[in-house]
N, C-alpha and C positions, 0 to 999 in steps of 0.2 A: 170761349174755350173750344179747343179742337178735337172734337168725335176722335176716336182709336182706332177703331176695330167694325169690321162687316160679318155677319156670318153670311154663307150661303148651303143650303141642302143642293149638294149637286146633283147628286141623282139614287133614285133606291130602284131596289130590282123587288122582282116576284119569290114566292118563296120557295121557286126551285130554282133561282139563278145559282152559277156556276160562276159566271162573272160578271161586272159593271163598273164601266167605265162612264166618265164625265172628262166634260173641257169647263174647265176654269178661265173666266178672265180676270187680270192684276193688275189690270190697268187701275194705276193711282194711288197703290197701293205698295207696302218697301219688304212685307213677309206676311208669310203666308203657315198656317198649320191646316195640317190635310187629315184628317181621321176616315179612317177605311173601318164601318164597323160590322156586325154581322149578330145574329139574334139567337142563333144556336152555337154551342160550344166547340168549332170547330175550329184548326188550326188555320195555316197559309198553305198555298199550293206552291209547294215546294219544287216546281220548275221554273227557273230563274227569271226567264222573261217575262212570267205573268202576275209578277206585280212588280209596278215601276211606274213615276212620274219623266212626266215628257214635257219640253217648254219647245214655243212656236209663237214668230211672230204672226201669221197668216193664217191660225186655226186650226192647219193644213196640212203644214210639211212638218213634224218632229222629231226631236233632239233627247234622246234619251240623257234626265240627270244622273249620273252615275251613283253620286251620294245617298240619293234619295229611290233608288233601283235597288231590287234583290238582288244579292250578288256581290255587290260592289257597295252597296251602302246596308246592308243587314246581309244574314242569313237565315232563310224561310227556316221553321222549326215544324219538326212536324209533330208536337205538342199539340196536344187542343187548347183551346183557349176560352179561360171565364167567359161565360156569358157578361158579364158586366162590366166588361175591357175592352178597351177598343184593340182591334185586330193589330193597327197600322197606326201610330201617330210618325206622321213627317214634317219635322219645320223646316221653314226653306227661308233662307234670304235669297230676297229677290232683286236683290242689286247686281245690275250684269247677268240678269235671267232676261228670258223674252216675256211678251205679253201673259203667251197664255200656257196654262198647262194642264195635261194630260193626265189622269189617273187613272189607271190601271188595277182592279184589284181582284182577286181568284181565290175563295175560297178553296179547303179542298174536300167540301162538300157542299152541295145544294143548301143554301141557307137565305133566308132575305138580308139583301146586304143594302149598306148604304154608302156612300162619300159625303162629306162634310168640306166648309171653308172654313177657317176665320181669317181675315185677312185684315191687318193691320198698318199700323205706323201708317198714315196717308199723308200725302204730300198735299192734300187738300182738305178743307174743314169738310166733316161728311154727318152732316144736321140735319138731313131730312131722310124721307121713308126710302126715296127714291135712293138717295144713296147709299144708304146702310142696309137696303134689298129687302124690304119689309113694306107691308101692307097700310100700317099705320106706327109712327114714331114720335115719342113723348122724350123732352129733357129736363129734368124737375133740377 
């Protein structure tokens, strides 16, 4: 049977980040859900460019995805936000996207933030630790 799904912790910050950013790779992988979370009840930074997903084939050069960008694909609320919600859930199909992508996320205050992967639908069987991004993997 065929493995689903990978998570990966992209990246967390300290707990007076303002912002944190990760690169994502999709390689192998058909969609993606991106959670942006954050430990204190605070909203989005409500200037447009700073929060948004970016795809790149080369790591390197980025494409900002509109759908998945402030702006064009939400509008920042400058609500605060439950602690126990994630700030930012974004799904992406990744079909006709590039490899890798870029998150972007800004509180709009000093909070410990974090980005999240789950990356899905594989185009290959992913049965081991190595491929599901994990230390050690059991399938009962």
């Amino acid at each position: 049977m065929r493995k689903n799904s990978t998570f990966v912790l992209a990246t967390t910050g300290t707990a007076t980040a303002s912002q944190v950013t990760a690169s994502i790779d999709t390689r192998g992988y058909n969609f993606a859900r991106i959670k942006c979370l954050g430990l204190t009840n605070v909203g989005l930074n409500t200037t447009v460019t700073n929060n948004k997903i970016e795809h790149s084939d080369d790591n390197a050069t980025w494409v900002v995805i509109d759908g998945a960008s402030a702006g064009t694909g939400y509008t920042p609320s400058t609500n605060t936000v439950a602690t126990n919600l994630a700030k930012v859930i974004a799904d992406i199909d990744l079909r006709g996207k590039r490899r890798y992508l870029k998150v972007t996320f800004t509180p709009n205050a000093a909070t410990v933030c974090a980005i999240t992967a789950e990356l899905s639908l594989p185009s290959d069987d992913k049965s081991t630790a190595a491929a599901v991004g994990a230390g050690a993997y059991a399938a009962t």
